[in-house]
C-alpha positions in Angstrom: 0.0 0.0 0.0 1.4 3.1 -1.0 1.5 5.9 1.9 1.7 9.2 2.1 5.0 11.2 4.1 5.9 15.0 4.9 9.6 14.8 3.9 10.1 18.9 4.9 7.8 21.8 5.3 9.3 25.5 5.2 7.9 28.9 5.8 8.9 32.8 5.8 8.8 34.4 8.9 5.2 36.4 9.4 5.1 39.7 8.6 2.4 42.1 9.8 -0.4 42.6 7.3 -0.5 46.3 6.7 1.2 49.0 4.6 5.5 49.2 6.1 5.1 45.3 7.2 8.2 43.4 6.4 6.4 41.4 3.5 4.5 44.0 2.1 6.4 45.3 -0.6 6.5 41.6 -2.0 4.3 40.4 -4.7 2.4 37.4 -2.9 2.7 35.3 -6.0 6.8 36.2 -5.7 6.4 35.0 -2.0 5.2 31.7 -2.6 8.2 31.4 -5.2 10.3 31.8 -2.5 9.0 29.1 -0.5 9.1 27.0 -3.0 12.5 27.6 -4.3 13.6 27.0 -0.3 11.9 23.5 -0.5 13.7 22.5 -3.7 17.3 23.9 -2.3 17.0 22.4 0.9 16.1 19.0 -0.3 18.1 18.5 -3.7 14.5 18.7 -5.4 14.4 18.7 -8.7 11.4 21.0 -9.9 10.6 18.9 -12.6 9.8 15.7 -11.3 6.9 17.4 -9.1 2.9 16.9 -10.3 1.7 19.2 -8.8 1.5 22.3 -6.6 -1.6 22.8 -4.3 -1.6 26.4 -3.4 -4.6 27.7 -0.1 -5.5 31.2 -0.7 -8.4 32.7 0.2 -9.1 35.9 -1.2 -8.9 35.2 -4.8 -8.9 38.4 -6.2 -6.5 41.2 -7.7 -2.9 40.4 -6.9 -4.0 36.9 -5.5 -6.4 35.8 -8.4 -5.7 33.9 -11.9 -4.5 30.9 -9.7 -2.1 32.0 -8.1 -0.8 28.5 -6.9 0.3 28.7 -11.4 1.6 31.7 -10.7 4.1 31.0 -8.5 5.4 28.2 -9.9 6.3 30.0 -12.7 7.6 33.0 -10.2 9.8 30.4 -8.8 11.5 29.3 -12.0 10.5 25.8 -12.4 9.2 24.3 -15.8 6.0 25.2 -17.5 5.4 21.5 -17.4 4.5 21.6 -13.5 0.8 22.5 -12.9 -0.1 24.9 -10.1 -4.0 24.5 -8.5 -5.0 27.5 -6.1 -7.9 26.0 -3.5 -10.3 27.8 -1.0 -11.5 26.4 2.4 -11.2 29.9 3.9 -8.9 29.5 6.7 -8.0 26.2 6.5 -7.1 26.2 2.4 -3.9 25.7 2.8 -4.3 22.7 5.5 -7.0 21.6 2.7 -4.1 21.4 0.5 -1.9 19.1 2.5 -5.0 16.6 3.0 -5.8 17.1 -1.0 -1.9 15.9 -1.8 -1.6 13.4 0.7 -5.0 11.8 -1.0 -3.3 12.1 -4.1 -0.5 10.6 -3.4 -1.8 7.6 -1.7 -4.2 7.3 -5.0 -1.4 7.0 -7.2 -1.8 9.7 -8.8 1.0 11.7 -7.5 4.2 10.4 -6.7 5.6 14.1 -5.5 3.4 17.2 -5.0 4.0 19.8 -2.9 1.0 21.4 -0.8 1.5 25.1 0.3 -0.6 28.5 0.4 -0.4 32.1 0.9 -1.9 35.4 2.0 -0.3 39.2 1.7 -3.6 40.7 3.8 -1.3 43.9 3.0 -1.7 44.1 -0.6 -5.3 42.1 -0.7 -7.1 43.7 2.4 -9.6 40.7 3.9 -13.5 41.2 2.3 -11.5 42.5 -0.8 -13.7 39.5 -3.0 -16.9 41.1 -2.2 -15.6 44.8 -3.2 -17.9 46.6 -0.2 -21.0 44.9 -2.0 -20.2 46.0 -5.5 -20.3 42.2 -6.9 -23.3 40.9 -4.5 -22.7 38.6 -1.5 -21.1 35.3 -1.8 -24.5 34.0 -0.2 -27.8 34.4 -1.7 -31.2 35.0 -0.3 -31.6 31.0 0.2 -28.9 31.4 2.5 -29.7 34.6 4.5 -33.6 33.4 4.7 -33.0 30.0 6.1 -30.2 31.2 9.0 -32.7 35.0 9.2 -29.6 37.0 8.6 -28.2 39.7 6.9 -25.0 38.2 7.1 -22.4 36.1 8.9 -19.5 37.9 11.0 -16.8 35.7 12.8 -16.2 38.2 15.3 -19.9 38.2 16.3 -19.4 34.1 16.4 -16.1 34.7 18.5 -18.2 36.6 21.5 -21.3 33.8 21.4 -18.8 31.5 21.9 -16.9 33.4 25.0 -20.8 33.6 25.8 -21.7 29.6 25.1 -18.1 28.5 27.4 -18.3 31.4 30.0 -15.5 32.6 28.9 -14.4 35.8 30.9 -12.2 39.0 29.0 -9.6 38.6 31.7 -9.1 34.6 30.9 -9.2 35.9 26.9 -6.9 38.1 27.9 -4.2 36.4 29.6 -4.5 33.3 27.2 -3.6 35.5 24.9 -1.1 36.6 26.8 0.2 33.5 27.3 0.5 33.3 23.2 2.7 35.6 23.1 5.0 34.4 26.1 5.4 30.9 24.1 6.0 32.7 20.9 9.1 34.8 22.2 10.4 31.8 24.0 10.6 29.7 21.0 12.1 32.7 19.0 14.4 32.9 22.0 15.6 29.3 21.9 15.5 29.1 17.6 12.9 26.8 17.5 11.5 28.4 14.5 15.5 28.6 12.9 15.0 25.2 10.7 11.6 25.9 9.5 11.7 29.4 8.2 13.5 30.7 5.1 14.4 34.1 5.9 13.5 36.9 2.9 15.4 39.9 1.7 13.4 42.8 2.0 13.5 46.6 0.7 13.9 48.9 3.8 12.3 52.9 3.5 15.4 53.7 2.6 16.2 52.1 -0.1 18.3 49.5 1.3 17.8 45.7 2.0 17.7 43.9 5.4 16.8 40.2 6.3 13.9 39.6 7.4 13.8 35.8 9.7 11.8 36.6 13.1 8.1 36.4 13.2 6.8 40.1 13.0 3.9 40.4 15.2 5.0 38.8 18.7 4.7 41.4 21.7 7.0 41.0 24.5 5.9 42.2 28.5 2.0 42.6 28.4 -0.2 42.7 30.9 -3.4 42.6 31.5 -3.8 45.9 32.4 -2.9 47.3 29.0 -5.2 44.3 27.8 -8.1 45.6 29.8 -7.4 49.2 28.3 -8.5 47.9 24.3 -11.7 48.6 22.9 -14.0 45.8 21.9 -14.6 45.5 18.4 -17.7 43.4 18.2 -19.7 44.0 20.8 -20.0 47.3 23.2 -20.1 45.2 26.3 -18.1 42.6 24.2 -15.0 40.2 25.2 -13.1 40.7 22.1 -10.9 42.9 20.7 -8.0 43.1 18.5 -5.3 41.5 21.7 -6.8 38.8 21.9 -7.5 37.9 18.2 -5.5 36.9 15.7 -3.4 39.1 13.7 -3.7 40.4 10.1 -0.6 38.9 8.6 1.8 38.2 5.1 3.3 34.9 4.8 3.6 31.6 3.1 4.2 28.0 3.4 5.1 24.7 1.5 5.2 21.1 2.4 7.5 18.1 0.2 4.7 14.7 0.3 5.5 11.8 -1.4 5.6 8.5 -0.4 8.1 6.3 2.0 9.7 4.2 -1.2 10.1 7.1 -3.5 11.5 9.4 -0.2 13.9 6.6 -0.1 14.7 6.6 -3.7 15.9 9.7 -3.6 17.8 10.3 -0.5 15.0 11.9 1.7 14.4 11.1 5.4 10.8 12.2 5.9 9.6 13.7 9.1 6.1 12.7 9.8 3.6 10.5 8.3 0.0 11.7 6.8 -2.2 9.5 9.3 -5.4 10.7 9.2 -7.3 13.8 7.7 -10.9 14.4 7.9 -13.4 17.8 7.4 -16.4 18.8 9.2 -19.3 21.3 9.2 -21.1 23.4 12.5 -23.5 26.1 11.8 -22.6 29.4 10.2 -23.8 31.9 12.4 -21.3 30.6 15.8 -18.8 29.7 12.7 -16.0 29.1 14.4 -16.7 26.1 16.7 -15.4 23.3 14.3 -12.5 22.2 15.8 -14.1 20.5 18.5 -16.2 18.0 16.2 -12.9 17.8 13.9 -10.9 16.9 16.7 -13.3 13.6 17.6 -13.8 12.8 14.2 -10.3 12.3 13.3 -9.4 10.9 16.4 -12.6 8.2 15.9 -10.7 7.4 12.3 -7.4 7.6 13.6 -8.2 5.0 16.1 -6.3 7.5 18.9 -7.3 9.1 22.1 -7.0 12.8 23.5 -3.6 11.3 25.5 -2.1 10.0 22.8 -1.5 13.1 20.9 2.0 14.9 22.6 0.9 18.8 20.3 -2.2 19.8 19.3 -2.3 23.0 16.8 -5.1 25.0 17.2 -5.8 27.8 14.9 -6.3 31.0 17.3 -8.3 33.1 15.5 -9.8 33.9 18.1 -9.0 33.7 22.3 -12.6 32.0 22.4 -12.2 29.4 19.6 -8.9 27.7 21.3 -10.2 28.1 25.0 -13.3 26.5 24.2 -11.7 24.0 22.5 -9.9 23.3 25.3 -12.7 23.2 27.7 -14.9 21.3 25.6 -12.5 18.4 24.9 -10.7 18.6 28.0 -7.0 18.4 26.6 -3.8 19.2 28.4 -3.1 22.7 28.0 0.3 22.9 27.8 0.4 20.5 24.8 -1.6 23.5 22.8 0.2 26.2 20.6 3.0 25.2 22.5 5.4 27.4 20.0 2.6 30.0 20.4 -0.2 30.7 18.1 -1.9 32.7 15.3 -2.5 36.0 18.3 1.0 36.3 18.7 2.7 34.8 15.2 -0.2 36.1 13.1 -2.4 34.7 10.5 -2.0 35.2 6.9 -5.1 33.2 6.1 -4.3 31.0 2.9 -1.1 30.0 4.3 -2.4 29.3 8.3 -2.6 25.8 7.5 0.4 25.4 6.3 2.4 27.5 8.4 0.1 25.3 11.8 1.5 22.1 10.0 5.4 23.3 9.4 5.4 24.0 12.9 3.9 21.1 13.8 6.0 19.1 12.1 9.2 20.4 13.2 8.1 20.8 17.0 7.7 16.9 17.1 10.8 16.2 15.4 12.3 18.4 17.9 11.0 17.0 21.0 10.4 12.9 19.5 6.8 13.6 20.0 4.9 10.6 18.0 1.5 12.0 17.3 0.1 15.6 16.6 -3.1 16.7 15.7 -3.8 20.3 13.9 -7.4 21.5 13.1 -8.2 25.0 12.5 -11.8 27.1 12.4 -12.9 28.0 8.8 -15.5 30.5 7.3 -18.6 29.3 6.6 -18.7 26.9 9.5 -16.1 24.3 8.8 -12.9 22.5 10.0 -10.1 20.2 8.5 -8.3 18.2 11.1 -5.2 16.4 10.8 -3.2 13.7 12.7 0.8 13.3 11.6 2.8 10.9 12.7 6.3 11.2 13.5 8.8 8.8 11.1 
């Protein structure tokens, strides 16, 4: 039976998502090139033995639009005779994208694919697709009369979760917090150093720096300058931009084949696709997924809770990870334990991948045999993952 193995993931280092970030001057098509080009160069790959190039982005439009998983294979360099495919799950496209490859592979139908995405929420602001209502919605009146909405707003989902779990702002606060204190410490102790590939950027001045630290990580905050932001949701709200995730640029790329052709050519893979599943929740809460995605893959994984040394949690939200947490009752200090997507930020289109390349590495690391990632997605939906360590 043939299987399906991460032999390496690589990522750039987060930038922040707005106008002066350290990625923001770079073309997002030209930033998954240079993921790309990283996994080739640090594996001996040769470009044109891959089939394909499954590329998570979510908002498909100027910049990021005319597939831009094509696109940047050809910014990268490699032959026009390797296909790009650019996929949307929302959040989780580029964790999509894994499961998408690894199916392939196992199918026979790739032998070696590589499964990345993207997001430069600098250059493509997030709602950009719906143009401030020029276009129309992307849902219909089927879709508003059967939930008796207007609309669907994560944020909105975010505090009726806090609400559902009983969350208070201060725990929202300090988990948060707590992001943030992981994030520096792996920075600290170069846990990130063998997953990113640092980028040359353009400086004000005209000059070039490089950039290889995660932008968006706060050092020394307390809970009293916490307590000092505005809710953005909700008046007499729990959340607000601290303890949310950040508006980000980045990019990320995993190498899957499988064990006999990783062997053929030299590789030692890391981790093992075990088992990858999807769910749905309702659209209006949105963000609750996880939790169903988390049993169901651990149902077809044939695994428990305790047999899983990380878990990688998409926080998009304080709320979405602590109720996760509460609701399935794992150990907390197995969770985002390199810090999550408040503190390192989250370039949407390439969350999944960046979750998985630092899962991946973080159980290498530390000899941990199974991980499980699931992130939130719009529309009410989560992919979930288990990866064992080779």
């Amino acid at each position: 039976m043939r299987d399906a193995v991460i032999v390496d993931a690589v990522r750039t280092p987060v930038g922040k998502g707005k106008p002066g970030g350290a990625l923001s001057g770079i073309h997002p098509a030209d930033l998954s090139a240079h993921v790309l080009k990283a996994l080739a160069e640090r594996n001996g790959l040769d470009p044109a033995t891959v089939d394909d190039v499954v590329w998570g982005c979510v908002s498909q439009v100027g910049e990021q639009t005319g597939s831009i998983g094509r696109y940047s294979v050809l910014a990268a360099g490699w032959p026009e005779s390797v296909p790009g495919l650019t996929i949307d799950r929302q959040c989780g496209s580029s964790q999509q994208a894994v499961h998408q490859v690894a199916a392939g592979v196992i199918a026979g139908q790739y032998d070696v694919a590589i499964a990345g995405g993207v997001e430069s929420m600098s250059r493509v602001p997030m709602g950009s697709t719906r143009a401030n209502g020029a276009f129309g919605e992307p849902y219909g009146p089927l879709v508003k009369e059967r939930y008796g909405v207007n609309g669907f707003n994560q944020g909105l989902g975010a505090e009726m979760i806090a609400e559902e779990f009983g969350l208070t702002r201060e725990q929202l606060d300090q988990h948060a917090l707590d992001s943030h204190a992981r994030a520096a410490a792996a920075i600290d102790e170069g846990r990130f150093k063998d997953q990113i590939a640092p980028v040359e950027v353009r400086e004000a001045d005209g000059g070039t720096r490089l950039f290889d630290t995660d932008e968006g990580v706060r050092r020394g905050g307390t809970l009293e300058a916490m307590a000092g932001l505005r809710t953005v949701f909700k008046e007499d709200g729990v959340i607000h931009a601290g303890n949310s995730s950040q508006i980000s640029d980045g990019a990320a790329a995993l190498l899957v084949t499988t064990s006999e052709i990783a062997a053929r050519n030299g590789w030692t893979p890391i981790a093992r696709f075990h088992t990858g599943t999807v769910v749905g929740v309702d659209p209006i809460t949105m963000l609750k997924g996880p939790i169903p995605g988390t049993r169901k893959v651990l149902e077809r994984a044939g695994l428990t809770l305790d047999d899983i040394g990380a878990f990688e949690i998409n926080e998009a939200f304080a709320s979405v990870t602590m109720a996760w947490l509460n609701d399935t009752g794992a150990d907390g200090a197995r969770l985002n334990p390199n810090g999550g997507a408040i503190a390192l930020g989250h370039p949407l289109g390439g969350s999944g991948a960046r979750l998985m390349t630092t899962l991946v590495h973080h159980m290498r690391d530390q000899g941990i045999r199974y991980g499980l990632q699931s992130m939130c997605e719009g529309g009410g939906m989560a992919n979930a993952t288990v990866l064992e360590l080779l």
